[in-house]
C-alpha positions in Angstrom: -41.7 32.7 8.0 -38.4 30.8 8.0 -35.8 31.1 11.0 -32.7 32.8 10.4 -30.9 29.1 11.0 -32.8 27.3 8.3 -32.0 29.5 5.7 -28.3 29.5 6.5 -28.7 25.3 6.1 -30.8 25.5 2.7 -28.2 28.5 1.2 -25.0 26.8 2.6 -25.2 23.2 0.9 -22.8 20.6 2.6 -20.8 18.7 0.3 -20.6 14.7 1.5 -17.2 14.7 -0.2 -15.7 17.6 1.0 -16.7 16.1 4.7 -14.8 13.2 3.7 -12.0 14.8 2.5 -11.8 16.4 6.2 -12.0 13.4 8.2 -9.0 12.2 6.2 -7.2 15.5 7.1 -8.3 15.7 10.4 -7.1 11.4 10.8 -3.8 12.3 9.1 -3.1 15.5 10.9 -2.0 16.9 7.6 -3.4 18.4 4.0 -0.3 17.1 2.6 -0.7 13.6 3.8 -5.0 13.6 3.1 -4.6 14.8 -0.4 -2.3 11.7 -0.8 -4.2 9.1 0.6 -7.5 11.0 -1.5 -5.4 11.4 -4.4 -6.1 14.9 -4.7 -4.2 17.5 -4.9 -3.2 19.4 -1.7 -4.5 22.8 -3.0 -7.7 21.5 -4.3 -8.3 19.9 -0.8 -7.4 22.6 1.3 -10.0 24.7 -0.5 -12.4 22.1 -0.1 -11.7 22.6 3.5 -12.4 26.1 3.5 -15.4 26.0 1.6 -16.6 23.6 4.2 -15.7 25.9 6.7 -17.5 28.7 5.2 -20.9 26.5 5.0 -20.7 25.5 8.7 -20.2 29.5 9.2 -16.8 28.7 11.5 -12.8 27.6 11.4 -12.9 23.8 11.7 -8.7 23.5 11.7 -6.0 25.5 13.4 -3.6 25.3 10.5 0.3 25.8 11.3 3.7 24.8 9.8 3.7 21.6 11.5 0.5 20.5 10.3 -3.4 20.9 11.3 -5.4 20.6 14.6 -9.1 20.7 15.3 -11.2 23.6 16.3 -13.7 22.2 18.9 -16.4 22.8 16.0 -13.7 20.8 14.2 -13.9 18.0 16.4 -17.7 17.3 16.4 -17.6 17.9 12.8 -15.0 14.9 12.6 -17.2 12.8 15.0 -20.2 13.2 13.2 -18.5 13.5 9.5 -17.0 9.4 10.8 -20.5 8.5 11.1 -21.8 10.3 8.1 -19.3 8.5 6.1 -20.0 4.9 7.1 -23.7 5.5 6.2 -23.6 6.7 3.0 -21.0 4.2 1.8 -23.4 1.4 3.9 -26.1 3.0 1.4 -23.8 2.8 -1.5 -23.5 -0.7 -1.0 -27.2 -1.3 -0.5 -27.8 0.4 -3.8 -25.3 -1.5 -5.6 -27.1 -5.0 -4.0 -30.7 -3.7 -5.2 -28.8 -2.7 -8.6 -27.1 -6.2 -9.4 -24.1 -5.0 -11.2 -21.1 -4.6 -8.9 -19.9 -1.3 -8.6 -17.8 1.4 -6.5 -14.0 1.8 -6.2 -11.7 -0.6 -4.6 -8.5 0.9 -2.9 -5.8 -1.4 -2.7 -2.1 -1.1 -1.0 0.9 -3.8 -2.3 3.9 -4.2 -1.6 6.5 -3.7 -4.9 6.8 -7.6 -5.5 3.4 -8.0 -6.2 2.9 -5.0 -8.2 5.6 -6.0 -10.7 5.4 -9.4 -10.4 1.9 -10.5 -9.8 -0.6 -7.9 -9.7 -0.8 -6.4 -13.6 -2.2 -10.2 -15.1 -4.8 -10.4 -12.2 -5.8 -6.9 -11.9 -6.3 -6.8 -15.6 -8.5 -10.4 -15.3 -10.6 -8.1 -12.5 -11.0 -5.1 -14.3 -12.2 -7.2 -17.2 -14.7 -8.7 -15.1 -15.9 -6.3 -13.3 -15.9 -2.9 -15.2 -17.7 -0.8 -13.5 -15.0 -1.0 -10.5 -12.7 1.7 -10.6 -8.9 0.3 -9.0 -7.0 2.8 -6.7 -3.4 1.2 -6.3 -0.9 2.9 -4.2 2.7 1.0 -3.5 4.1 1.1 -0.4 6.0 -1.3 1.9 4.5 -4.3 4.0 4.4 -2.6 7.0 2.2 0.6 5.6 0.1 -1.8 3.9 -0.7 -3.5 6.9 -1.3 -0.1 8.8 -3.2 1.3 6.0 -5.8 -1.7 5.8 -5.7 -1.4 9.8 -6.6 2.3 9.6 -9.6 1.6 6.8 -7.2 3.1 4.5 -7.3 0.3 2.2 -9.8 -1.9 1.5 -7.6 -5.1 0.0 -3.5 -5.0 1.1 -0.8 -7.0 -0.4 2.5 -7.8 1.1 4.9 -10.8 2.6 3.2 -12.9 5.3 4.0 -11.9 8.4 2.1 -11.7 12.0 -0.4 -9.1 12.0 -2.8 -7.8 14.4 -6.7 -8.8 15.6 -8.8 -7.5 13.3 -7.2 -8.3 9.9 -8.2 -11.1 7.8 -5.0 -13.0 5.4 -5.8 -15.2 2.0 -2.7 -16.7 0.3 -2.0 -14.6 -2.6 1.5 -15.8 -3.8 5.1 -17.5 -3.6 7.8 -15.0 -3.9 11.3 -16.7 -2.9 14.6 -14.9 -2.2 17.2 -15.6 -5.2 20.6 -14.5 -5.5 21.2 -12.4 -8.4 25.1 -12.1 -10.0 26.2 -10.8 -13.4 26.6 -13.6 -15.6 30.5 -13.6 -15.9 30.8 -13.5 -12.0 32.7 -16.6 -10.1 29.4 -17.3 -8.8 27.7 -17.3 -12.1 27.7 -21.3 -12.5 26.3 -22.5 -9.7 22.8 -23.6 -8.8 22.4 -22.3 -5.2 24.5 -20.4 -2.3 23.5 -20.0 0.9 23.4 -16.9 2.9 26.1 -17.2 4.6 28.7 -17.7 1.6 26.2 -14.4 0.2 28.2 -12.5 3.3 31.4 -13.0 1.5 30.6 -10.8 -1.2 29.8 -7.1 -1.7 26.4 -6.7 -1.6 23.9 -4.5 -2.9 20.8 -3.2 -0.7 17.7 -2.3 -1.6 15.4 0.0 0.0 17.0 0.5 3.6 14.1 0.2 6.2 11.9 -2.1 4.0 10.7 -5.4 4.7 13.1 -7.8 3.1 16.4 -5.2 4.0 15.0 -5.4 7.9 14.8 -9.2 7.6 18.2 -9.7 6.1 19.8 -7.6 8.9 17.9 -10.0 11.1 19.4 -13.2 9.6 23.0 -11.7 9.3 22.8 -10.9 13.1 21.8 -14.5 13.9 24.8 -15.6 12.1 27.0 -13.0 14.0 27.3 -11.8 10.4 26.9 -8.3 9.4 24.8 -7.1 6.7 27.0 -4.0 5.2 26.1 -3.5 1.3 28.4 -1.6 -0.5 25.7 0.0 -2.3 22.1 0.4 -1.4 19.2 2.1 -3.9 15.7 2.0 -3.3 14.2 -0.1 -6.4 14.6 -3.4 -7.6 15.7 -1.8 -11.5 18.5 0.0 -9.7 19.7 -3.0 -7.9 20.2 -5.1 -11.2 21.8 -2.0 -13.2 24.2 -2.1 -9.7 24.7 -5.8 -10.6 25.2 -5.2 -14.7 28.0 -2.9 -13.9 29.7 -5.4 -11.6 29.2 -3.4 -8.3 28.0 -6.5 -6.7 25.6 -9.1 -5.7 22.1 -9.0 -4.3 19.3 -11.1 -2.7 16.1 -10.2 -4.3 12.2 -11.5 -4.3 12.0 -14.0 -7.8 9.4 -11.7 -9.0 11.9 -8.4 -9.0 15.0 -10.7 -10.9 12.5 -12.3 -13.6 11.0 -8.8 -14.2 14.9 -7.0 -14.2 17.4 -9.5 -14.5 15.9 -11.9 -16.8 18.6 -11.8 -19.6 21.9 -13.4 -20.3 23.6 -10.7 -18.6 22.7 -12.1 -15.5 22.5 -15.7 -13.6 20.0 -16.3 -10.7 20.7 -18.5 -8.0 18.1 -20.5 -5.2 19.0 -19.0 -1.5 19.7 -22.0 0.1 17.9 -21.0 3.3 14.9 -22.3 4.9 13.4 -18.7 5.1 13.9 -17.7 1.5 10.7 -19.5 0.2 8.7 -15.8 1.0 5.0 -15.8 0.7 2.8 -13.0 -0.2 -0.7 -12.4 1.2 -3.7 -10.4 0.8 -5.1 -8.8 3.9 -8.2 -7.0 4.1 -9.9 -5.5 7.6 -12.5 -7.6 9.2 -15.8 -6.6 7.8 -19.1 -8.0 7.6 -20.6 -7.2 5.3 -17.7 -5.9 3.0 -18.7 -4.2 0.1 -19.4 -6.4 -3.1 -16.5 -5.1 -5.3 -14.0 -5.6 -2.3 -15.0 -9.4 -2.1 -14.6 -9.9 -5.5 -11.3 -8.6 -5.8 -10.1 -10.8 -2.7 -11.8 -13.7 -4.3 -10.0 -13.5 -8.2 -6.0 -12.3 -6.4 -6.6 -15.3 -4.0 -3.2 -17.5 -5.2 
């Protein structure tokens, strides 16, 4: 005669994704913010969670306006669902070594200079390679890339060099240097190079307030008792250069934004004449060994 117990387990099936999906919720504190970083939609994850909280036969989250908390059955399923996790993708890879053919999916953070500057070309040479790994890119700035490889978010990150925290490992990925962009017709139009300084002297246009290269160019204009005040700020690169084609003003942008936007006659690109302009990209991935096959291989064919 079966217990009571062990027919509940055999009728009440847990699902390993569904277990997943709730450590990211439970990590995030919010549905919202899991089914983004799952790329599933909120509602289908919240039932999810509640189907997982029917097996287990008890509430798992305390759900409120400002976001979710754990039951304390909520936190030992979290404890135990970290550890389930690792194993089965640890068996994944196992599998995918006995098999031969790399496999698996490959989530991957960058920064917006590589993803319209450098990434399509090498992400297509991957995928050609390898196709049976599936790609899951997300943009975001250098700072949430960094967090999001740091947090095991992301298996490969992208973004400008900068010092990061123990635990991450950095390949060279690419050279991305500052340029000044003016409309063609502009005073400035002729010459080769300006320096950022004489860039003060104009109205500039920003891009993407809080982000890595408008943080930085507050930095420099501080250290020349200079300050940076754009006229205009937008938050993409396309919407800088329309900015610039309809004569609102100048703006200092990665090379890989003004060859992708401002690459026509309408437009003249100047070298920043500053030591700091020559920006470098890297890849950044947490410090694993072993790290599963498809993430090395990726590392090893973006490596610049």
């Amino acid at each position: 005669m079966h217990s009571g117990f062990s027919d509940t387990v055999l009728t009440r099936r847990i699902d390993p994704y569904s277990v997943r999906l709730f450590v990211s919720a439970a990590r995030a504190g919010s549905i919202v913010r899991a089914a983004q970083q799952e790329h599933i939609a909120a509602s289908a994850l919240s039932r999810r969670l509640a189907d997982l909280e029917h097996a287990f036969g008890t509430p798992l989250l305390i759900r409120s306006p400002r976001g979710i908390a754990l039951t304390e059955a909520g936190h030992l399923v979290l404890e135990r669902g970290e550890r389930f996790d690792d194993e089965l993708q640890s068996l994944m890879r196992d599998v995918q070594i006995l098999g031969g053919e790399i496999r698996g999916t490959v989530r991957l953070y960058a920064n917006v200079s590589a993803v319209i500057g450098f990434l399509p070309e090498r992400l297509r040479a991957f995928m050609q390679q390898y196709p049976g790994v599936e790609v899951s890119l997300q943009e975001n700035d250098t700072r949430d890339v960094i967090r999001a490889c740091l947090d095991d978010l992301a298996d490969v990150g992208v973004g400008v060099d900068m010092p990061v925290p123990a635990g991450l490992d950095a390949w060279p990925f690419a050279s991305d240097p500052l340029q000044v962009v003016v409309p063609a017709d502009h005073p400035l139009g002729k010459r080769k190079a300006l320096s950022f300084a004489q860039a003060l002297e104009h109205s500039l246009i920003g891009v993407h307030q809080g982000g890595a290269l408008d943080r930085s160019l507050h930095e420099r204009a501080a250290a020349l008792r200079r300050p940076f005040a754009p006229t205009v700020s937008v938050s993409s690169f396309d919407a800088v250069c329309r900015m610039i084609e309809a004569g609102l003003g100048i703006a200092i942008i990665p090379r890989s934004a003004a060859a992708a936007y401002a690459g026509n006659p309408r437009f003249a690109r100047l070298a920043l004449d500053e030591p700091w302009a020559m920006r470098e990209l890297k890849l950044y991935a947490l410090r694993k060994s072993p790290r599963p096959r498809a993430v090395d291989a990726m590392i090893e064919l973006l490596q610049g």
